[in-house]
C-alpha positions as CSV (number, residue, x, y, z in Angstrom):
1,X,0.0,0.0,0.0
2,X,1.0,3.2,-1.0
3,X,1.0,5.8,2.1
4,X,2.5,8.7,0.2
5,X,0.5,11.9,-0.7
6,X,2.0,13.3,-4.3
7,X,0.4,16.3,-5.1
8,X,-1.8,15.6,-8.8
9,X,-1.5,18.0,-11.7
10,X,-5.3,18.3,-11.6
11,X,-4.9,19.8,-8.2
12,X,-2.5,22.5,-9.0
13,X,-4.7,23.4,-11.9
14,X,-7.8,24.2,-9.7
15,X,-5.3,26.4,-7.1
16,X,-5.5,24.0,-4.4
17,X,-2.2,22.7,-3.8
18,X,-1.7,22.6,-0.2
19,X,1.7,24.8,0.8
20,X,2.3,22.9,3.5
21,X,2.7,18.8,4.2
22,X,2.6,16.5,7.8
23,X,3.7,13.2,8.5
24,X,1.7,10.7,10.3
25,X,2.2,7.4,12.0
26,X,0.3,4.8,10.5
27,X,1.5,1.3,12.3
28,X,4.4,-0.7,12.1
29,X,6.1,-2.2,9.3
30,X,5.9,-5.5,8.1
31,X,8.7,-7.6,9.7
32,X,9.4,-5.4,12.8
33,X,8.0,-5.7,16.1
34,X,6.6,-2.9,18.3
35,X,10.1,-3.8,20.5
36,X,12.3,-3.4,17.8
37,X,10.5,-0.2,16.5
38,X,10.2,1.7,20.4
39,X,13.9,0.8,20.6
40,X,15.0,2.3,17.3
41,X,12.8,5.5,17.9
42,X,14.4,5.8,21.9
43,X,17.5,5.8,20.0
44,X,16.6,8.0,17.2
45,X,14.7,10.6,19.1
46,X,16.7,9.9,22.5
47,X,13.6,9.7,24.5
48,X,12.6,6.8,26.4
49,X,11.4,3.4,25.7
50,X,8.3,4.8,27.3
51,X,7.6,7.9,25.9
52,X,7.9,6.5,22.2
53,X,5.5,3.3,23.1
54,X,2.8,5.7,24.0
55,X,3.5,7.3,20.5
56,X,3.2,4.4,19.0
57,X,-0.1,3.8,20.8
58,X,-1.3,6.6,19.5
59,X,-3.7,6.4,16.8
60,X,-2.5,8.8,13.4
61,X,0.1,10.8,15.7
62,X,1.7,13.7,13.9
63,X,4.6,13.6,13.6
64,X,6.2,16.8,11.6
65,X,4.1,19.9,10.1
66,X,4.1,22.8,8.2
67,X,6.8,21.2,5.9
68,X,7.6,21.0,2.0
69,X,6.5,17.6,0.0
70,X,10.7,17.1,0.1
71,X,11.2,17.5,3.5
72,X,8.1,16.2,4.9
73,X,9.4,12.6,2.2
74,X,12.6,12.7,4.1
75,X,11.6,12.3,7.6
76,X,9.5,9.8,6.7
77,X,11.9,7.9,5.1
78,X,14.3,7.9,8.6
79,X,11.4,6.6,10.5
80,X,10.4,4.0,7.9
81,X,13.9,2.9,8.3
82,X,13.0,2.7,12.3
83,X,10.1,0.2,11.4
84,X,7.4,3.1,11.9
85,X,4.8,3.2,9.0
86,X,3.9,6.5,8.0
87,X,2.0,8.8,5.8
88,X,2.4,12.1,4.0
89,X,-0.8,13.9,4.4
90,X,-1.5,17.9,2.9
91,X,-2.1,20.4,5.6
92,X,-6.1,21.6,4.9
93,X,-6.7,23.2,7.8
94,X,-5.8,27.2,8.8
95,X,-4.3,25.8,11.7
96,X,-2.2,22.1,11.8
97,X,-2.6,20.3,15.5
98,X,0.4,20.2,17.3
99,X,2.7,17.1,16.6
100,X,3.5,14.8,18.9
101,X,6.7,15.9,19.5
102,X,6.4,19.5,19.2
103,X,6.2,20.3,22.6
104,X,9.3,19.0,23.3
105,X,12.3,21.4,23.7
106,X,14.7,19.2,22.9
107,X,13.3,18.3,19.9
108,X,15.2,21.4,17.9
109,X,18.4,20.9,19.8
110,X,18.3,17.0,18.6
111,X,17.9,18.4,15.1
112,X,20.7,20.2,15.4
113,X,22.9,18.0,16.8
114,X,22.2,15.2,14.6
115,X,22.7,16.6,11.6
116,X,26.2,15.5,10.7
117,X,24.5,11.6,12.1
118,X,21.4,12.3,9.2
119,X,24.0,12.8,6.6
120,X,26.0,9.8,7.0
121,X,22.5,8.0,7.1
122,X,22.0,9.3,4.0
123,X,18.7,11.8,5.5
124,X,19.6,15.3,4.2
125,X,19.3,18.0,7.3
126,X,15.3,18.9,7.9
127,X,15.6,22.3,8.1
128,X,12.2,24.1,10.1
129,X,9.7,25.0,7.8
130,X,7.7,28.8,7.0
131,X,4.3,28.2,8.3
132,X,1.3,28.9,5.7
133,X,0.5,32.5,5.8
134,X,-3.5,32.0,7.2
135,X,-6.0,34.3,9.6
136,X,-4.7,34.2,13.2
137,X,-6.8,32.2,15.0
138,X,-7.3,32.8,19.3
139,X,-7.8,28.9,19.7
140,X,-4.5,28.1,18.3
141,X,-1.3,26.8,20.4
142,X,1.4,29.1,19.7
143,X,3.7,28.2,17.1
144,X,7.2,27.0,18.4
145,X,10.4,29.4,16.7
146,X,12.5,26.7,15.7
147,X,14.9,29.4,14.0
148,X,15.8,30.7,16.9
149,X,16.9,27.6,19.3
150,X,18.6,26.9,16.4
151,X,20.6,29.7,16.6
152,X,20.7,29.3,20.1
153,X,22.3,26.6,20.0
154,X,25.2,27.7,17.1
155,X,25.8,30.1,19.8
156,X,26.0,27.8,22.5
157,X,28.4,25.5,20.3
158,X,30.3,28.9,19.6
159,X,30.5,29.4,23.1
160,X,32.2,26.4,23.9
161,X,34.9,26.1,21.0
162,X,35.6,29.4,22.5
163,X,35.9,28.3,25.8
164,X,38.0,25.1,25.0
165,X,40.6,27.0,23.5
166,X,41.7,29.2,27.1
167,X,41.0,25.8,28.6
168,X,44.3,24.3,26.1
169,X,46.4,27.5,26.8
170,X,45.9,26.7,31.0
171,X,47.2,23.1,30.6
172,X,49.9,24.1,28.4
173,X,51.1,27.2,31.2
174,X,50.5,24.9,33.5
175,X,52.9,21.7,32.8
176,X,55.1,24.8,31.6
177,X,54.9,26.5,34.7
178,X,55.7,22.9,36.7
179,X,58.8,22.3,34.6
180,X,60.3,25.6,35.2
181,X,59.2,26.2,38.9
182,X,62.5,25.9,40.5
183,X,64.3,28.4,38.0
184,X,61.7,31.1,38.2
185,X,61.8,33.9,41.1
186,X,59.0,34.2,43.4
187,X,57.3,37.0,41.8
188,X,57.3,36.1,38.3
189,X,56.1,32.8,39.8
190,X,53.1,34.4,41.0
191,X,52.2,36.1,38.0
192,X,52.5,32.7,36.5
193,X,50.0,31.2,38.5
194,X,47.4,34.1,38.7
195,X,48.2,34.1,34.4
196,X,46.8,30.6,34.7
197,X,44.0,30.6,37.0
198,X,41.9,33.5,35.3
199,X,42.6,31.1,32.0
200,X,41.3,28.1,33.9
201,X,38.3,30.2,35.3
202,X,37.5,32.2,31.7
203,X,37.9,29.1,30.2
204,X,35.8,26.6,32.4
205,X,32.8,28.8,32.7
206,X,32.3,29.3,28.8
207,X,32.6,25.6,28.3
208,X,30.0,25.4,31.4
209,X,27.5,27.9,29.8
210,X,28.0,26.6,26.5
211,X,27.5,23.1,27.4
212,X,24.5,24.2,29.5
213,X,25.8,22.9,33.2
214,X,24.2,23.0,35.9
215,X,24.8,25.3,38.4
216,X,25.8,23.0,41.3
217,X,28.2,21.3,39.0
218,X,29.9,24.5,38.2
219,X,30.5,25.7,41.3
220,X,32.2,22.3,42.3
221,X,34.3,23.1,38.9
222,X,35.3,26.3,40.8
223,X,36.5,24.6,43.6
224,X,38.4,22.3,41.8
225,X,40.2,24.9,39.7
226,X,41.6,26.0,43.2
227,X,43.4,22.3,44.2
228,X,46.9,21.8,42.7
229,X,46.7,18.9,40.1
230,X,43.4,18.1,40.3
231,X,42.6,21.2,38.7
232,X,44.5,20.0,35.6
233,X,42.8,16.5,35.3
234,X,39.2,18.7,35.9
235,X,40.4,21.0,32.7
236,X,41.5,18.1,30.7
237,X,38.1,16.0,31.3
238,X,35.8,18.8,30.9
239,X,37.9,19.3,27.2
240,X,37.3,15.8,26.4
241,X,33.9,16.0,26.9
242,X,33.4,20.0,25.0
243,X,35.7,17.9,22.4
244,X,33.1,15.1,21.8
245,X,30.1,18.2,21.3
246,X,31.6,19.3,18.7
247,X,32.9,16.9,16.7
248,X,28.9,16.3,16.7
249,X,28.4,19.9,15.5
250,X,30.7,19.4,12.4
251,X,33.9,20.8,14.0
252,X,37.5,20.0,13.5
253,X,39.3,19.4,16.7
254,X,43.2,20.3,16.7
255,X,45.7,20.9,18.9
256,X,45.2,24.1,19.8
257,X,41.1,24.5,19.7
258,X,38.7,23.4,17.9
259,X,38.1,25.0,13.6
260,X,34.4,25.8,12.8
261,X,33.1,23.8,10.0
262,X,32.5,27.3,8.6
263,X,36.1,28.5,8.4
């Protein structure tokens, strides 16, 4: 069966050619199991097993709106490949329900993230849609603006590339600074250190805020900055793990900082 919508000349003659497409769970494939398929959507979606079994139990969910025919055809191609059935449906209302995932906040920040993941899958980015232009209505859920968390979170990326790279300069001063302690007079010592510390600090609580810590967690950071040695192994994990962000977010890690995929 086929559960595509495509658009028929006949209907862009009469003017009615709907501007604006959703996708729609319709079952599970043949040859999966609802297991297999609330697995592979957990994983997909990183939600839980939970969350995507009620989804599944829910009868004609939507899944994406106020999409193109192309983009609303590639996200239901990645689910299909997830063993969720779905179908392409033209928007004909003013107003589109809400999808099921919609109200989700980390829903845009998934997108974002997994976009360098969609291409080696072979799923070309979804990028957030222009809703129909149609008569306000005072009944209607507010639309979310998935422009800007996406920028949002460029600038939180942006944020901690920046942040990494003060956090390289400390450990470098610092095994410099080790080395040469016992040539080095007391003063120029102390500069040393102070030079160091306001790197470690600048450096830590960029990666913190870009990485979106909380705030408990960065205050044990500060703390740790303040203890000989263990302040070095707390700059070198927390740059392993701004590191791993983003590599996800396209960027080329070096020696000395991270290169936007942009440069």
């Amino acid at each position: 069966m086929n559960t595509t919508f495509v658009p028929s000349d006949s209907t862009a003659r009469g003017g009615s050619t709907p501007r604006s497409y959703r996708v729609i769970t319709h079952g599970l494939r043949d040859g999966y199991t609802l297991e297999q398929v609330t697995a592979q959507l957990a994983a997909l979606f990183k939600r839980t097993d939970a969350q995507m079994h009620t989804l599944l139990a829910t009868p004609r969910a939507i899944i994406k709106k106020q999409v193109d025919f192309a983009s609303a055809l590639q996200f239901k191609e990645a689910l299909e490949r997830c063993g969720c059935a779905c179908v392409i449906e033209p928007e004909v209302a003013a107003q589109p329900l809400p999808t099921a995932l919609e109200h989700d906040e980390a829903l845009p920040r998934w997108l974002a993230r997994n976009k360098p993941r969609m291409a080696q899958a072979g799923v070309a980015p979804i990028a957030p849609a222009s809703p129909p232009a149609a008569p306000a209505s005072p009944y209607a859920a507010p639309a979310a603006n998935l422009a800007a968390t996406g920028s949002s979170e460029t600038e939180l990326t942006a944020m901690i590339a920046g942040g990494q790279k003060f956090i390289i300069y400390a450990i470098i001063a610092n095994i410099a600074l080790a080395m040469t302690r016992t040539q080095l007079p007391a003063a120029l010592l102390l500069l040393g250190s102070l030079a160091i510390l306001w790197l470690s600090f600048t450096g830590m609580l960029r990666m913190a805020k870009g990485m979106e810590i909380g705030g408990g967690l960065r205050a044990l950071l500060v703390l740790l900055m303040l203890v000989p040695l263990i302040n070095i192994i707390a700059l070198v994990v927390l740059n392993s793990k701004g590191s791993k962000r983003l590599r996800e977010a396209g960027y080329t890690i070096g020696l000395l900082g991270a290169k936007s995929p942009q440069a």
